[in-house]
C-alpha positions as CSV (number, residue, x, y, z in Angstrom):
1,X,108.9,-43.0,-62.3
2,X,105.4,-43.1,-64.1
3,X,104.6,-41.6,-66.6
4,X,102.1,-38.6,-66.2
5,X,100.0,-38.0,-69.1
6,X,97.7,-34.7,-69.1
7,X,94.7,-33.4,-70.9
8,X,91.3,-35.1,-71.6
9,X,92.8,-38.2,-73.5
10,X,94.2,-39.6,-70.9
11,X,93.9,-43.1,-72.1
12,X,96.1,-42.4,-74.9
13,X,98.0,-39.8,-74.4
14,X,97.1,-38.2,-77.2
15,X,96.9,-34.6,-75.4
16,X,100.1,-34.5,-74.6
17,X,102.4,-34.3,-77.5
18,X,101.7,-30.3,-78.2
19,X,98.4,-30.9,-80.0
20,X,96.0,-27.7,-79.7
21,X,92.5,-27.8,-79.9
22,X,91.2,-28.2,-83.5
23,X,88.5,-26.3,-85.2
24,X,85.5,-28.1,-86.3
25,X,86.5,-31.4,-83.8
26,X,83.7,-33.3,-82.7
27,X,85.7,-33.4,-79.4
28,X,88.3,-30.7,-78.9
29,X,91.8,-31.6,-77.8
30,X,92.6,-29.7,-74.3
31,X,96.3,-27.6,-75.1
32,X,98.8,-29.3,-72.8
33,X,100.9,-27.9,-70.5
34,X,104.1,-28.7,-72.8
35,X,107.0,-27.6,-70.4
36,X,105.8,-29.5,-67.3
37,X,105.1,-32.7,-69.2
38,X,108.1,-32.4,-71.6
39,X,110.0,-31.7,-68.3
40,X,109.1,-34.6,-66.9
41,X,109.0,-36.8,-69.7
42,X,112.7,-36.0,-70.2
43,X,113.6,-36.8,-66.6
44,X,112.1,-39.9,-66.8
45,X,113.3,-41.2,-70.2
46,X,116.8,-39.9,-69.5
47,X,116.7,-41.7,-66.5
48,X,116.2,-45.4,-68.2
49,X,118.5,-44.2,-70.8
50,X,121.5,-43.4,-67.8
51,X,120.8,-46.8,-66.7
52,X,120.8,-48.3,-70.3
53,X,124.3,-46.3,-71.2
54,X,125.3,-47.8,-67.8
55,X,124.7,-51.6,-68.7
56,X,126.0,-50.9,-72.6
57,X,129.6,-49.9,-70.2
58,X,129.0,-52.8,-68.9
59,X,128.4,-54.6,-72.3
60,X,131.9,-53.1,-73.1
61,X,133.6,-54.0,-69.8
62,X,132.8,-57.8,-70.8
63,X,133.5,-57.8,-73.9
64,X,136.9,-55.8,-73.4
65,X,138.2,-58.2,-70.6
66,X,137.0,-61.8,-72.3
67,X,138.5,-60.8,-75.7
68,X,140.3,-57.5,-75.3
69,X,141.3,-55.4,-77.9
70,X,142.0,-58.6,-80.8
71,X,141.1,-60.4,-84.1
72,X,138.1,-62.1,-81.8
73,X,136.9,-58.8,-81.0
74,X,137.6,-57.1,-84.0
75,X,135.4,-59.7,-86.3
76,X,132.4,-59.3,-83.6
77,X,132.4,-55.5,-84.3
78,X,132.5,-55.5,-88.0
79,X,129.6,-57.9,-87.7
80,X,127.9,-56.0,-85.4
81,X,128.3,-52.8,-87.9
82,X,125.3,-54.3,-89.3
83,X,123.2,-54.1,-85.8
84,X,124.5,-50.7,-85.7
85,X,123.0,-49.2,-89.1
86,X,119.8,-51.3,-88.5
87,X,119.2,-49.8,-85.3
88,X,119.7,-45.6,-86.7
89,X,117.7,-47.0,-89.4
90,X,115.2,-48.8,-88.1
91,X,114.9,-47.5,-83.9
92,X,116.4,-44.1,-84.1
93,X,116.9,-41.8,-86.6
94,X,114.5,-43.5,-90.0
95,X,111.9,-44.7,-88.3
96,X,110.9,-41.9,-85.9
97,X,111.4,-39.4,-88.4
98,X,109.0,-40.7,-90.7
99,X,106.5,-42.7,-88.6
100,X,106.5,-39.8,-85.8
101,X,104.8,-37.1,-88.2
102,X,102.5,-40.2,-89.5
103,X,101.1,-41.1,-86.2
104,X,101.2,-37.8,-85.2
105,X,98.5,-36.7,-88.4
106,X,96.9,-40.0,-87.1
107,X,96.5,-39.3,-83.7
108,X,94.9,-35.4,-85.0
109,X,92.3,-36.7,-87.6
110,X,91.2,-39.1,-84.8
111,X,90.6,-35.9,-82.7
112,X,88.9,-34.2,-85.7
113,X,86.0,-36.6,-86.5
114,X,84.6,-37.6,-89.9
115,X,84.0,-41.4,-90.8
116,X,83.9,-44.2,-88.9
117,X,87.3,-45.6,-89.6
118,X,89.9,-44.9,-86.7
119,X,93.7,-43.7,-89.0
120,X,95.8,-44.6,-86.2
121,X,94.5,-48.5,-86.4
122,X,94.3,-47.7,-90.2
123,X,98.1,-46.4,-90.6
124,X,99.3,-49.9,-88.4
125,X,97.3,-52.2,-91.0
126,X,98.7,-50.4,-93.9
127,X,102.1,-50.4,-93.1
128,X,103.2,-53.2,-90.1
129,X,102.5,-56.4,-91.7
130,X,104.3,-54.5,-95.2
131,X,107.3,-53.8,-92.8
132,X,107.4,-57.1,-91.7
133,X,107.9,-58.8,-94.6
134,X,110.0,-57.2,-96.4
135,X,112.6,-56.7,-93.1
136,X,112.5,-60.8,-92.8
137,X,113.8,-60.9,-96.8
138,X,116.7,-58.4,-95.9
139,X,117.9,-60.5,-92.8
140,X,117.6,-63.5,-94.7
141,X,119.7,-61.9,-97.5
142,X,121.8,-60.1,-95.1
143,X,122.7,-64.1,-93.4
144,X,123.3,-65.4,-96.8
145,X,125.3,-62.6,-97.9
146,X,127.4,-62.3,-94.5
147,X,130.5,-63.2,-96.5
148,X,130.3,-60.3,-99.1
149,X,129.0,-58.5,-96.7
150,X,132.4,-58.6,-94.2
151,X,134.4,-58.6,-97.8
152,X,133.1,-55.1,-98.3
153,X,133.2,-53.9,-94.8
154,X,137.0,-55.2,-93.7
155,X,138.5,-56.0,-96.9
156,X,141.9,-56.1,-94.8
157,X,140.9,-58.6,-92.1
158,X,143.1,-61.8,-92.1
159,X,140.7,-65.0,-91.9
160,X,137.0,-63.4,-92.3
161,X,135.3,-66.7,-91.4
162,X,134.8,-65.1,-87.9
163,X,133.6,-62.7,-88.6
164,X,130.8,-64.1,-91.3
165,X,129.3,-66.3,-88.5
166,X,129.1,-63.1,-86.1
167,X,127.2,-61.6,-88.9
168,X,124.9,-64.3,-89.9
169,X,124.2,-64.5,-85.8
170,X,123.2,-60.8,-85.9
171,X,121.2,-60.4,-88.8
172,X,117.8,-61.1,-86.8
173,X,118.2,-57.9,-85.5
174,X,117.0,-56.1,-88.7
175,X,113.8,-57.8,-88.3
176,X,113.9,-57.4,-84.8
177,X,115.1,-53.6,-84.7
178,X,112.4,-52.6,-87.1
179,X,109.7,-54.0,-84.9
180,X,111.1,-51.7,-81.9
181,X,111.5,-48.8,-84.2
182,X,107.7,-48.8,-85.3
183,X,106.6,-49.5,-81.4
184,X,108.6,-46.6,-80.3
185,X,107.8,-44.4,-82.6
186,X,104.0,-44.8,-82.2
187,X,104.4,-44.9,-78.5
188,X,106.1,-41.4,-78.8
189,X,103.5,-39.9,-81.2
190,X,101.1,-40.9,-78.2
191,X,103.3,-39.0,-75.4
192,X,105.0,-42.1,-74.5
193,X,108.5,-42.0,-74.0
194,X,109.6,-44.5,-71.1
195,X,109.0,-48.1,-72.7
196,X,110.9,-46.6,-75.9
197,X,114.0,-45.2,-73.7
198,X,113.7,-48.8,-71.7
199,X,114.4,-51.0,-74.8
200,X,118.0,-50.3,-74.5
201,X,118.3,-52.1,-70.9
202,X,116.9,-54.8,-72.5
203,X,118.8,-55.4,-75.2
204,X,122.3,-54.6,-73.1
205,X,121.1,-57.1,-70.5
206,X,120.7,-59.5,-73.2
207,X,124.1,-59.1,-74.9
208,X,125.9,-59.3,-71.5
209,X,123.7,-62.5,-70.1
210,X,124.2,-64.1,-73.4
211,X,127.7,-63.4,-73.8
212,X,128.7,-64.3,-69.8
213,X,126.5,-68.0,-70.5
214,X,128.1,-69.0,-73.7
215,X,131.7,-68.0,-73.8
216,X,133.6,-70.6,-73.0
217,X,131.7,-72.5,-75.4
218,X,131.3,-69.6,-78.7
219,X,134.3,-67.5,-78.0
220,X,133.3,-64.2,-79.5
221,X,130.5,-65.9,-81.3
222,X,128.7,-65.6,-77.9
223,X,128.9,-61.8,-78.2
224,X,126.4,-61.9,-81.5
225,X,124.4,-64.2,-80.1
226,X,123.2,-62.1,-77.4
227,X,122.9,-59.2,-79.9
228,X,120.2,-61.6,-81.3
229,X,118.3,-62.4,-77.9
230,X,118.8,-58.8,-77.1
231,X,116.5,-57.3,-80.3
232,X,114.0,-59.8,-79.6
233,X,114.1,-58.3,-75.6
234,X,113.3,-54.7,-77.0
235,X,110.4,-55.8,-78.9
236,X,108.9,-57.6,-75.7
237,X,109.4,-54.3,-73.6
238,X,107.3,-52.6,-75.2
239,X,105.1,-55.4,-77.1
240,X,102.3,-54.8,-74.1
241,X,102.3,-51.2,-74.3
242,X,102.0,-50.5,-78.3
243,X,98.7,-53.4,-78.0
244,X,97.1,-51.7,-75.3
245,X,97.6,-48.2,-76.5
246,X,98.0,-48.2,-79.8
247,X,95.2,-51.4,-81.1
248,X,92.8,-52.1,-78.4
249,X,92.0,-48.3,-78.4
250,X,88.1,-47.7,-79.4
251,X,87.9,-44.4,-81.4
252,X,85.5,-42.6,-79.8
253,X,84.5,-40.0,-82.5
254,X,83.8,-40.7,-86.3
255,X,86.6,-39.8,-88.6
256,X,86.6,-38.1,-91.6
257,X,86.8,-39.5,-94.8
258,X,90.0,-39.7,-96.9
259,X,92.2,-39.7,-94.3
260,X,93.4,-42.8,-94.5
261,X,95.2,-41.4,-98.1
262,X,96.8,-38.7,-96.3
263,X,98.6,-40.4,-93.7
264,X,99.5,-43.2,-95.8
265,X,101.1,-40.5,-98.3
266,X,103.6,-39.9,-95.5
267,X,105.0,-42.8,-96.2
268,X,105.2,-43.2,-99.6
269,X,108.1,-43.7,-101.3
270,X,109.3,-39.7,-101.9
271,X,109.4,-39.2,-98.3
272,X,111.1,-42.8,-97.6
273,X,113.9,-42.1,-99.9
274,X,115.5,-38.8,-98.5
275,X,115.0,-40.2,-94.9
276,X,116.7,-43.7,-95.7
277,X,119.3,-42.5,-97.6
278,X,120.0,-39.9,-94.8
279,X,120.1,-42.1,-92.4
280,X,122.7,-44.4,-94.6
281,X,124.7,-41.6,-95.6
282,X,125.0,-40.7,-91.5
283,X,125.5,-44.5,-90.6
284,X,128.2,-44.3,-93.4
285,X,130.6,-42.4,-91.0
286,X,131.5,-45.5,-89.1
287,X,131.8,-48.1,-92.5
288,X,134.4,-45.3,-93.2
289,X,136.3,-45.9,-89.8
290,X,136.1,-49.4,-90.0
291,X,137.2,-49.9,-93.7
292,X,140.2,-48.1,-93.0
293,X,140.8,-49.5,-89.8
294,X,141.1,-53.0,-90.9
295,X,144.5,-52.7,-92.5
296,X,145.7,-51.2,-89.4
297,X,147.2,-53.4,-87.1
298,X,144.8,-55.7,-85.3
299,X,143.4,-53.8,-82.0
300,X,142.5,-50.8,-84.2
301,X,139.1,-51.4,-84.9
302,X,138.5,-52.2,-81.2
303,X,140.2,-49.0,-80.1
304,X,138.1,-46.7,-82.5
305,X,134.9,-48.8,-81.0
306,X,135.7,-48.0,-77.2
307,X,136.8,-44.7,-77.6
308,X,133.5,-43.8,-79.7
309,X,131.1,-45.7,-77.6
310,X,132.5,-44.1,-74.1
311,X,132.5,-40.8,-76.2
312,X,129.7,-40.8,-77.2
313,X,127.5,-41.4,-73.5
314,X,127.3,-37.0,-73.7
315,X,125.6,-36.9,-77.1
316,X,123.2,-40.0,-75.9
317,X,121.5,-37.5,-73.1
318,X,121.6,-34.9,-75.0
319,X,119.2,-36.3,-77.6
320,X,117.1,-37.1,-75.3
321,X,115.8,-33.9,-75.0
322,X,115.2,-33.6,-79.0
323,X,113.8,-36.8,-78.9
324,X,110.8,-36.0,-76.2
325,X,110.3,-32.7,-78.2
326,X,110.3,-34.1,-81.2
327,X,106.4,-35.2,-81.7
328,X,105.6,-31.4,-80.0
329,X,107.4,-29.7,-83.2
330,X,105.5,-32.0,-85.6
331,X,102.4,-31.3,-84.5
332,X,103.2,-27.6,-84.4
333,X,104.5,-28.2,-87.9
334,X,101.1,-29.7,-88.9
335,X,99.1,-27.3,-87.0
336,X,100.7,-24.3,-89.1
337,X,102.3,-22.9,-86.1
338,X,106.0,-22.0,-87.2
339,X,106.8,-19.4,-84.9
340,X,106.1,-21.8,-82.0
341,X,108.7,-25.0,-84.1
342,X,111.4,-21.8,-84.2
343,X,111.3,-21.5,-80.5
344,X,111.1,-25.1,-79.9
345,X,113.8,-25.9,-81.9
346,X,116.3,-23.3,-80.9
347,X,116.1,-24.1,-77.5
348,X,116.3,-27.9,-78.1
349,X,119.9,-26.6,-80.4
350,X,120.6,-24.9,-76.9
351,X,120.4,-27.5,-74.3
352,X,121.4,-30.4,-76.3
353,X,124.6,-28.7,-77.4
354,X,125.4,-27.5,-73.7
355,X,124.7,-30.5,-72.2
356,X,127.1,-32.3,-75.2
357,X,129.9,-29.9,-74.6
358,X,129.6,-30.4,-70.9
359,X,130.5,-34.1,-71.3
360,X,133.1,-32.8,-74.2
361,X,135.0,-31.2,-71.3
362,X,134.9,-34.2,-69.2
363,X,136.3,-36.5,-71.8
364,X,138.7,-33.6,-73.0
365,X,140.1,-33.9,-69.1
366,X,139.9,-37.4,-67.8
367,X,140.2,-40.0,-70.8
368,X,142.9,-41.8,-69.9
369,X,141.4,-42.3,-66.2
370,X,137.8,-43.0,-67.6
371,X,139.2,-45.6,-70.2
372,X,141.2,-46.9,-67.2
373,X,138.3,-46.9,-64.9
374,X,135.6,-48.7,-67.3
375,X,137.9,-51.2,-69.1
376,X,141.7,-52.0,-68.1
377,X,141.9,-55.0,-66.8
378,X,142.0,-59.1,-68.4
379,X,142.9,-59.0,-72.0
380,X,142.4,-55.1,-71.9
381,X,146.2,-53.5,-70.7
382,X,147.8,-50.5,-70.2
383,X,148.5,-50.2,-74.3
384,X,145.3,-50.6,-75.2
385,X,144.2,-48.3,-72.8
386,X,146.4,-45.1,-73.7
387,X,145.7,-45.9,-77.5
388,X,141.6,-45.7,-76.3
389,X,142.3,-42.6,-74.8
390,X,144.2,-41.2,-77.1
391,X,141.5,-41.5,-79.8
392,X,138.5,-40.9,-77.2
393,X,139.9,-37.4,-76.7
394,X,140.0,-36.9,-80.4
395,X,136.5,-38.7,-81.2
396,X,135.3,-35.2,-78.6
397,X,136.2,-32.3,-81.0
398,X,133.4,-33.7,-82.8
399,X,130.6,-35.1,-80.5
400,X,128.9,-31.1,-80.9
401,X,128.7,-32.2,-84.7
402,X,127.2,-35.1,-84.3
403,X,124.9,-33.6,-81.6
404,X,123.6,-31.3,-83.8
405,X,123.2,-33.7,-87.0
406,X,120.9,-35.6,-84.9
407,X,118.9,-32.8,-83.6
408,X,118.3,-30.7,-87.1
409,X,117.6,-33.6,-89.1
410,X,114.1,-33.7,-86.9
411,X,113.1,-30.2,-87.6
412,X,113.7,-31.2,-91.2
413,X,111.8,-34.3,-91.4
414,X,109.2,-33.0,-89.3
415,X,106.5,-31.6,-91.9
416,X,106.1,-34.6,-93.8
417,X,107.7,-33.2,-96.9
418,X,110.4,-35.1,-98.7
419,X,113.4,-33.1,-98.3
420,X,116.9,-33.5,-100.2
421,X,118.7,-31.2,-98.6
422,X,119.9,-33.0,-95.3
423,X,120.9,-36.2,-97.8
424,X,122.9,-33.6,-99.5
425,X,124.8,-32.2,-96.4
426,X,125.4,-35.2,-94.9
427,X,127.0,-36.5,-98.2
428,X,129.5,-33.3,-98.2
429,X,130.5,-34.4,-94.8
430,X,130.9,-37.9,-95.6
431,X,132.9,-36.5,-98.5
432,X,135.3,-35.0,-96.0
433,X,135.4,-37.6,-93.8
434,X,136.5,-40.1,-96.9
435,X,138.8,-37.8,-97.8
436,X,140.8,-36.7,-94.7
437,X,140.8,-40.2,-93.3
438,X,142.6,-41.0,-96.4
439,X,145.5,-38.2,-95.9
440,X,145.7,-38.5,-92.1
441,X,145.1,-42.5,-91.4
442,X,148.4,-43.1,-92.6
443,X,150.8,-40.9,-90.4
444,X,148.4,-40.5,-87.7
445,X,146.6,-44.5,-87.4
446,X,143.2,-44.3,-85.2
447,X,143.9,-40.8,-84.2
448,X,143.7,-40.1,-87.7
449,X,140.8,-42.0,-88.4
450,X,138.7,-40.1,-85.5
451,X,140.2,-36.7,-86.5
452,X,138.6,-37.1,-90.1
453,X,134.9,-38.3,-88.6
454,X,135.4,-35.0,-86.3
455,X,135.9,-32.9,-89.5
456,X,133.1,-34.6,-91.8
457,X,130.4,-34.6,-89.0
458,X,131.3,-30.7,-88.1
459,X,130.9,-30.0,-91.8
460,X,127.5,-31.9,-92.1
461,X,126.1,-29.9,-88.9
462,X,127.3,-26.4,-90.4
463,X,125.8,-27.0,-93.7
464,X,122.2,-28.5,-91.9
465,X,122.3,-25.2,-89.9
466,X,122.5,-22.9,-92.4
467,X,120.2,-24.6,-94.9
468,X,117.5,-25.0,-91.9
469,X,115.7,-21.6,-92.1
470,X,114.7,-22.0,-95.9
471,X,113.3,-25.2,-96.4
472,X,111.8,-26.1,-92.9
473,X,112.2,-24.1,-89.3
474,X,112.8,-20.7,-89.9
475,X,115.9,-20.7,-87.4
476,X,118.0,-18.2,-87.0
477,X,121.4,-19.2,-87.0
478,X,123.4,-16.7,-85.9
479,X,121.1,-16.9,-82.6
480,X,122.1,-20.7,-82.4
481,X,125.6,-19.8,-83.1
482,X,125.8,-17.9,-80.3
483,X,123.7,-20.0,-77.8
484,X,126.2,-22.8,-78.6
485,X,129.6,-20.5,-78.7
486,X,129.4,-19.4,-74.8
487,X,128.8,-23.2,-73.5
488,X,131.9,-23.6,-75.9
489,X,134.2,-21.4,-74.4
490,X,133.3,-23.0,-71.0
491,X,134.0,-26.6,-72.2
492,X,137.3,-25.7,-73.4
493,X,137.8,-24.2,-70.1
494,X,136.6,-27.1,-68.0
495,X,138.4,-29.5,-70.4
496,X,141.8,-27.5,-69.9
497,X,141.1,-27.5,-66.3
498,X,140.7,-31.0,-66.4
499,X,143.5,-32.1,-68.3
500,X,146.1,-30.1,-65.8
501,X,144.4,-31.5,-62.9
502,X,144.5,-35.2,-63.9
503,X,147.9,-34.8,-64.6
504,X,149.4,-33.0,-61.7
505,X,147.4,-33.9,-58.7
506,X,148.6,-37.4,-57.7
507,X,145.7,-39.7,-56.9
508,X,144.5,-43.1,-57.8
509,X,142.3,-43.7,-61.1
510,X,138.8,-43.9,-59.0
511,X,140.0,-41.2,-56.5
512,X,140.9,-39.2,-59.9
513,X,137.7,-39.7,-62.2
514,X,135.8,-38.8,-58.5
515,X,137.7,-35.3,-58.5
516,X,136.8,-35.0,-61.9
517,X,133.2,-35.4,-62.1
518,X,133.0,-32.9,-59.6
519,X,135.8,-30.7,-60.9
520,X,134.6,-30.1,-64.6
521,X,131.4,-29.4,-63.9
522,X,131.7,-26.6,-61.4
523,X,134.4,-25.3,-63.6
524,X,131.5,-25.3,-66.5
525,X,129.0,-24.1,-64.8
526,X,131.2,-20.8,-63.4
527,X,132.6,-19.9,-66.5
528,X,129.2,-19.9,-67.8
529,X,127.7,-17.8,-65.7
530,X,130.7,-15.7,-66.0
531,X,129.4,-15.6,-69.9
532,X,126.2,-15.3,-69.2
533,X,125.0,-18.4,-70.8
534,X,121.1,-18.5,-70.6
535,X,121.3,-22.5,-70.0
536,X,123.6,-21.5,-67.2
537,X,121.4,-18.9,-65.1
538,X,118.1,-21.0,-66.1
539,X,120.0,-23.9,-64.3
540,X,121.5,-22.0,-61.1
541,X,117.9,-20.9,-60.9
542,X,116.4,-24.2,-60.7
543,X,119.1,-25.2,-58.2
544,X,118.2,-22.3,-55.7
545,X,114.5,-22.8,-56.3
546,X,115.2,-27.0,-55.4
547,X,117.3,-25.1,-52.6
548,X,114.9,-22.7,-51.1
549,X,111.9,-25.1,-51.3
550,X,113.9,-27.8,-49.5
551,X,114.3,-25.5,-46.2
C-alpha cells in the first residue's frame, strides 16, 4: 500500500496533516480531506505495524526456545531495559511530542511566506547535528557505565557480568534510536506515516537474523547484538525518505522573517524538560518491575517480559490511530481551532480504548493457549508457560491505562507549551505502582508485580483525564467516560465468554486460539451493539456498506 497524499503540496505532503489555508500566504494551503486520508493512513501504517508486532512474536519465539525463561535470558532483558527507554524516549513518546508540533510550525511558516530562508531546513540545522552529538556522549557513557548501570537496575541478579556485556552491546541504540525518532517524527509532520511504522520490521528482522547467526558462538550475547544491527536498520528505512522529503525540498515561497526563533523556542529547554521527564517517569514503570523482579527466583524477569510484550500487541494498534492523528491536532492547536482538537481527540479516546479493550477480552479468555501457541516449546515448558499466563492475564486489567496514558499525553504536548501537569500524574502513578508492588510482590511474586503496574498506570490515566480540559483540550470527560464504559462492559463479557469456552470445550491449543479469535470478537461486537456503543454501529455500518458494494 502507497501512500496517498492529497492537496496542492503533493511533493511534500505538507497538505495533508489538517493544515487549513492561511491568511496572508503567498500560496494558500488547500484544507484536506482529513477522514479519508487519516483513514487510509491508519490502514496502511497499522498494517506494517501488524507485521512488525508479528516478527517482534517472532523475536520472542527465538529468544524463548534458545534460552527460555533463565539467568541467560534474564541478563539480556535487563540490558535491553536500556533499548527499551531509549526507544519511548527517543522514537515514540519524546521525540514526536516535541519535534511533531516543531515541524508542524515549520511546515506552516513555509506555507505563509516571508524571507528567503526555508524553517523546516532551518529547524534540521539547528537541532540534528546538536542531537547527534550529545546522543554519541550518552551511549559512550551508557557502555562505560554498563556495570553501575545493571547494579542499579537488578541489584539481586547473581553474577552481573552478563548482563554488563549485553548492555555495553546495546548501548548504540541510543544513538541509533534518536536518529529514527527525529526521521519519524519529521516524516509524520509531513503526512508520512508508513517508513516510520516500517522501522519496527527492520529492527525485529535484525534481532532475530542476528541472534539465529551468532548463537552458538555468543549465547545470549547474540540477542544484544542484533538489538545493535537492528537500530542501525531503522535509520536506513527511512534514511532515503527524510533526504528526499525533508532536505532536498526547494521552498518555493519566501519566508518570513524571525521564524527561525519561533520554532527553535519549541525546543528549548522548558518544553524539553516536562516532555523528558514524562517520558522517564512513564518508562519508569518497567525499572519498577524489573528491580523487584530480580530477587525473585530466576525466570521472573522473563515471565513479566513475555506476558507484557504479548499483552501489550492490543495497545500497539490502538495507538496507531493517535499516532496518525496526532500532527492533525497540532496543527489545529496552532491554528487556534480548539473546538475541532476536542472532537479529534475524544474520538481518538474512543477508538483507541475500544480497540484496547477488544484485545483485553482476548487475552482475559485465551492466555494460557496464546502463551502456548507463541512460545512453549525448547527451553520454554509447560511451567513457564502457566506462570506467563498467569501474569499476561493480570498485565490486561491495565492495558486501557496504559492506552490512554499514551494517547492524552499528545493532546497535552500538542500546543508547544511546557506543561507540568502530565510529569505530575504520571509521578502519582509511579508512586502507586512503587508502593503496591512493594506490599503485593511478596505474597503474590510476578502476579503481584503486574497487579501493582495495572493500579499505577490506571491512576496516571484517571488523573491525565481529568486534568485535560484545563490546561490543554477542553475534553469533556464524563463524555469519554462513557465512550470507554460501554466497550468495557463488552470486554468483560467477551473475556468471560472466553475464559468458560477455553476451558470447557475440548480442543487442541491452535484449534482453541482459532475458536477464540473468532469467538471474542463476535461476542464484543453483539454486546456492543446491544449497548449501543457508537464504535459499534459506526463499524457494523462499514461492514454492510463493504457488504452491499461487494454484490
Amino acid at each position: 500500500m502507497s501512500e496517498t497524499v492529497t492537496g496542492p503540496d503533493r511533493d511534500t505532503g505538507t497538505g495533508t496533516a489538517g493544515q487549513a489555508a492561511i491568511p496572508g500566504a503567498a500560496t494558500p494551503v488547500v484544507p484536506p480531506r482529513p477522514g479519508g486520508f487519516l483513514a487510509r493512513a491508519a490502514a496502511g501504517a497499522a498494517g506494517l505495524t501488524v507485521i512488525a508486532a508479528l516478527l517482534g512474536l517472532a523475536r520472542d519465539q527465538a529468544i524463548a526456545r534458545l534460552f527460555g525463561a533463565s539467568h541467560d535470558s534474564d541478563a539480556f532483558l535487563i540490558a535491553w531495559t536500556v533499548p527499551e527507554m531509549a526507544a519511548t524516549l527517543l522514537i515514540e513518546d519524546g521525540m514526536a511530542l516535541l519535534l511533531v508540533p516543531a515541524f508542524s510550525l515549520a511546515l506552516t511558516r513555509r506555507a505563509a511566506g516571508g524571507s528567503w530562508d526555508d524553517p523546516v531546513r532551518t529547524l534540521v540545522s539547528d537541532t540534528f547535528p546538536r542531537l547527534c552529538a550529545a546522543l554519541t556522549c550518552a551511549g559512550a557513557l551508557l557502555a562505560l557505565g554498563a556495570p553501575w548501570v545493571v547494579g542499579v537496575l537488578a541489584p539481586g541478579i547473581d553474577d552481573p557480568s552478563l548482563a554488563v556485556d549485553c548492555t555495553r552491546l546495546t548501548a548504540v541504540t541510543v544513538l541509533a534510536f534518536g536518529v529514527t525518532g527525529y526521521f519519524s517524527a519529521a516524516l509524520r509532520a509531513h503526512g508520512r506515516f508508513l517508513a516510520p511504522a516500517g522501522v519496527y520490521i527492520a529492527y525485529n528482522l535484525g534481532i532475530i537474523g542476528t541472534t539465529l547467526a551468532l548463537h552458538s558462538l555468543w549465547g545470549v550475547r547474540a540477542a544484544a547484538a542484533g538489538v545493535a544491527v537492528g537500530s542501525v536498520l531503522m535509520i536506513l528505512t527511512q534514511l532515503p525518505t527524510f533526504v528526499r522529503l525533508v532536505l532536498r525540498r526547494k521552498p518555493r515561497v519566501p519566508q518570513r522573517r524571525g521564524a527561525r526563533q519561533g520554532v527553535s523556542a519549541l525546543l528549548g529547554a522548558s518544553a524539553l524538560a516536562p516532555v523528558v521527564l514524562f517520558v522517564v517517569s512513564r518508562q519508569a514503570q518497567v525499572f519498577v518491575e524489573r528491580f523487584l523482579a530480580s530477587s525473585l527466583p530466576d525466570g521472573a524477569i522473563s515471565h513479566l517480559n513475555y506476558a507484557q510484550k504479548v499483552a501489550q500487541l492490543p495497545m500497539v494498534l490502538s495507538m496507531m490511530i493517535c499516532t496518525v492523528t496526532f500532527p492533525v491536532v497540532a496543527r489545529a492547536m496552532a491554528a487556534g481551532d480548539r473546538e475541532g482538537a476536542r472532537r479529534r481527540v475524544e474520538r481518538d479516546l474512543a477508538l483507541a480504548g475500544t480497540v484496547v479493550l477488544l484485545g483485553t477480552a482476548m487475552v482475559l479468555g485465551y492466555a494460557p493457549l496464546i502463551v502456548e501457541v507463541l512460545f512453549q516449546g525448547g527451553a520454554f515448558d509447560a511451567v513457564d508457560t502457566a506462570a506467563t499466563a498467569g501474569v499476561m492475564r493480570v498485565y490486561a486489567l491495565g492495558l486501557l491505562g496504559h492506552t490512554l496514558v499514551g494517547a492524552l499525553c499528545r493532546p497535552y504536548f500538542s500546543t508547544g507549551r511546557p506543561t507540568w501537569y502530565p510529569l505530575c500524574a504520571m509521578g502519582a502513578g509511579l508512586l502507586v505502582t512503587v508502593g503496591a508492588g512493594l506490599v503485593l510482590t511478596g505474597p503474590f511474586g510476578v502476579d503481584g508485580i503486574a497487579a501493582a503496574n495495572a493500579v499505577g498506570i490506571s491512576t496516571a490515566a484517571v488523573l491525565m483525564l481529568a486534568g485535560l480540559g484545563s490546561r490543554a483540550v477542553a475534553v469533556r470527560p464524563g463524555a469519554v467516560a462513557l465512550a470507554l464504559g460501554r466497550p468495557a462492559t463488552a470486554a468483560a463479557v467477551a473475556g468471560t465468554t472466553g475464559w468458560a469456552a477455553a476451558a470447557s470445550l475440548p480442543a487442541g491449543p491452535v484449534l482453541g486460539l482459532t475458536a477464540g479469535c473468532l469467538l471474542v470478537p463476535v461476542a464484543f461486537l453483539v454486546t456492543s451493539l446491544a449497548l449501543r456503543s457508537p464504535e459499534a454501529v459506526h463499524l457494523l455500518a462499514l461492514i454492510r456498506q463493504r457488504f452491499s458494494h461487494g454484490r
